[in-house]
C-alpha positions as a printed Julia matrix, in Angstrom:
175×3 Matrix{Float64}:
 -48.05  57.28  -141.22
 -48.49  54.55  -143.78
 -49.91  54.59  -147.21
 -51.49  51.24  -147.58
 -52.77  50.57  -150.95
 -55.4   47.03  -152.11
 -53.82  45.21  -154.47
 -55.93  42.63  -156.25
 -52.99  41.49  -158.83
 -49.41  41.26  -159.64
 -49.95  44.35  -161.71
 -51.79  46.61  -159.35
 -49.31  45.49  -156.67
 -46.58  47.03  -158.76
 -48.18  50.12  -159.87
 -49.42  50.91  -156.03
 -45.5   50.73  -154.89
 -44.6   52.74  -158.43
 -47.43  55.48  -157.46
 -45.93  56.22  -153.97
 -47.53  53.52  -151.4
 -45.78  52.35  -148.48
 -47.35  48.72  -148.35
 -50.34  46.59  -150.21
 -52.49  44.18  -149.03
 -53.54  41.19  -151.27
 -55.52  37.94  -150.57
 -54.24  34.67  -151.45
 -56.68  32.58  -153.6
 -58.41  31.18  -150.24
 -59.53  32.94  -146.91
 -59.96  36.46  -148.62
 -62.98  38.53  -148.56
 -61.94  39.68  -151.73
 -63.32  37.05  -153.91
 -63.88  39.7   -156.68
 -60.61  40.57  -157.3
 -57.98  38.29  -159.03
 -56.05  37.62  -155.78
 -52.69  35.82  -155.77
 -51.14  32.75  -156.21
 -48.94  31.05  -153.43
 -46.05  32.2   -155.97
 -47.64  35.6   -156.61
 -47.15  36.59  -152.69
 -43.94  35.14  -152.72
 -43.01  37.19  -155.86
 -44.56  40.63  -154.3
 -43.2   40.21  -150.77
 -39.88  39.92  -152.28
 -40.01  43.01  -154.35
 -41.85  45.01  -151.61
 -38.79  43.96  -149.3
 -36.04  44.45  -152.12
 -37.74  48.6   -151.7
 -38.12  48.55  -148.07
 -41.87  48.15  -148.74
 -44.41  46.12  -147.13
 -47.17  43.34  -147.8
 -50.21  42.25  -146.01
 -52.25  39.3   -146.78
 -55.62  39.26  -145.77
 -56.91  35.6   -144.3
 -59.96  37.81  -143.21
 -63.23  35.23  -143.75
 -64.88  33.41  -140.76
 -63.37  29.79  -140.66
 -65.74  26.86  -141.55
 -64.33  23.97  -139.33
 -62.97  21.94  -142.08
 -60.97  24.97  -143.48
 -59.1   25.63  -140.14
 -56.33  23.83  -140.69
 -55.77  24.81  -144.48
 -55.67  28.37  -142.9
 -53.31  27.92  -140.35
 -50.94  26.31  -143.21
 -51.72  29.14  -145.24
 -50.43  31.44  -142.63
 -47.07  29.49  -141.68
 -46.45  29.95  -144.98
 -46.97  33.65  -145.26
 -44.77  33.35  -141.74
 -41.66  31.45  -144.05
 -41.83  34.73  -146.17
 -41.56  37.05  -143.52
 -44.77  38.68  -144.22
 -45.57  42.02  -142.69
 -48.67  41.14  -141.46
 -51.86  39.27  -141.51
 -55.36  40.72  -141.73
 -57.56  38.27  -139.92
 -61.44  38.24  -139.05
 -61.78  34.81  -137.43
 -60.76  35.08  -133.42
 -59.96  31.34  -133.22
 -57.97  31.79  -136.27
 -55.93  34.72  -134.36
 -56.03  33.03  -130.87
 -54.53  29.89  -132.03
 -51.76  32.13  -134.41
 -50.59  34.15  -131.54
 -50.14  31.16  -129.57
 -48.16  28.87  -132.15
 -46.48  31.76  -134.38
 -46.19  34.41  -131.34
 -44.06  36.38  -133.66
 -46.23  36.49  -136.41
 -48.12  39.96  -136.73
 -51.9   39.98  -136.54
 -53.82  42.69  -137.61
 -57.45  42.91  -136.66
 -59.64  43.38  -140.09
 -62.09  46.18  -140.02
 -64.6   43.23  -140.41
 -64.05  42.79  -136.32
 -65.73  46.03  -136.29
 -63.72  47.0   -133.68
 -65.31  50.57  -132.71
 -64.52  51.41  -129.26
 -61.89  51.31  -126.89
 -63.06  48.29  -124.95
 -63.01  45.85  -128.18
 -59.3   47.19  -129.0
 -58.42  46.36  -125.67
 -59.42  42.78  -125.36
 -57.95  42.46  -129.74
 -54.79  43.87  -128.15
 -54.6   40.76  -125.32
 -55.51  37.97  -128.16
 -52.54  39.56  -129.66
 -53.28  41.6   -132.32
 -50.79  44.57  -133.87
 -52.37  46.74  -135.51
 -56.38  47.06  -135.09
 -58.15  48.64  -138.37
 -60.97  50.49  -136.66
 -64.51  50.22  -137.92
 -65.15  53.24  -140.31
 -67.53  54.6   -137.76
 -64.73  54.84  -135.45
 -64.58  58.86  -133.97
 -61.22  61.11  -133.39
 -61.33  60.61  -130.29
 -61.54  56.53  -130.29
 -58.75  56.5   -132.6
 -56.43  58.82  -130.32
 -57.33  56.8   -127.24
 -56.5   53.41  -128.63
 -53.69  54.84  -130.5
 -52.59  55.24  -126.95
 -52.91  51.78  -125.92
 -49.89  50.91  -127.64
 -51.11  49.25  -130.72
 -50.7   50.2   -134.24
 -54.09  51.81  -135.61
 -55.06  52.18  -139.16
 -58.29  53.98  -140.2
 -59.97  54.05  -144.02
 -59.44  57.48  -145.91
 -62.16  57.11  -148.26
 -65.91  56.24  -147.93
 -67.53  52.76  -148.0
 -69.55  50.68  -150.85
 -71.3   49.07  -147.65
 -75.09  49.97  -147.15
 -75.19  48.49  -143.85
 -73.45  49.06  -140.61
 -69.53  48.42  -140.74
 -68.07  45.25  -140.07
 -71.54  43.54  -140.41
 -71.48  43.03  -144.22
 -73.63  39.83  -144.23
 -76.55  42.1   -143.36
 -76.8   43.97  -147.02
């Protein structure tokens, strides 16, 4: 099991890792759903990801916003540069965005953002062959969906506390 902490800042970064978590995940100043919290610099990630390494900790960046057409290619920059860093992971919503990762950075770990609102064992499946990791399953998500696609093979993280969101999960343009 994995403590996984948000991070919005430097600061909170370092107090998550000082307060016991196992990994944070931060959004860059682009392609983060986020857009409320501070977010982090290009030298910001590089800072945490070498701490969080340096304490056999880990960081995720979230690129988890669907993809206008004219930001496609800033994104996929964005991410061979979290890639140079040895990042632990990317949190992605866009399935082009993953589709066209897995097949250029094959290496490069995708997890599926709980925006996918991936909420039954069919969807994990066909996240698992585009190549995702780790699937974060919609909060909706029962025991016995997690267990099953826990069993597929991928790596499966669930929320442990309740949700701001008045609508259903994964569909946040609806509230």
């Amino acid at each position: 099991m994995e403590l996984l902490s948000p991070a919005g800042n430097l600061l909170s970064a370092y107090s998550a890792f000082k307060g016991g978590a196992d990994a944070v995940y931060i959004g860059g100043k682009r392609f983060s759903a986020r857009a409320s919290a501070d977010n982090f610099s290009d030298d910001d990630i590089k800072e945490i990801i070498f701490f969080a390494h340096s304490i056999g900790k880990k960081v995720y960046v979230t690129l988890n916003t669907l993809l206008f057409q004219d930001e496609f290619n800033d994104a996929v920059e964005f991410a061979k540069f979290l890639y140079s860093l040895d990042v632990d992971g990317i949190i992605i919503q866009d399935l082009g965005l993953a589709y066209y990762l897995h097949k250029i950075l094959p290496d490069l770990p995708l997890n599926a953002s709980t925006q996918l609102n991936c909420h039954n064992v069919k969807q994990a499946k066909a996240l698992i062959k585009i190549g995702f990791k780790r699937i974060v399953l919609a909060r909706e998500a029962n025991l016995d969906v997690i267990r099953t696609v826990k069993n597929l093979g991928v790596e499966v993280e669930v929320f442990g506390h309740g949700a701001l969101c008045v609508s259903y999960y994964g569909n946040c343009f609806l509230s």
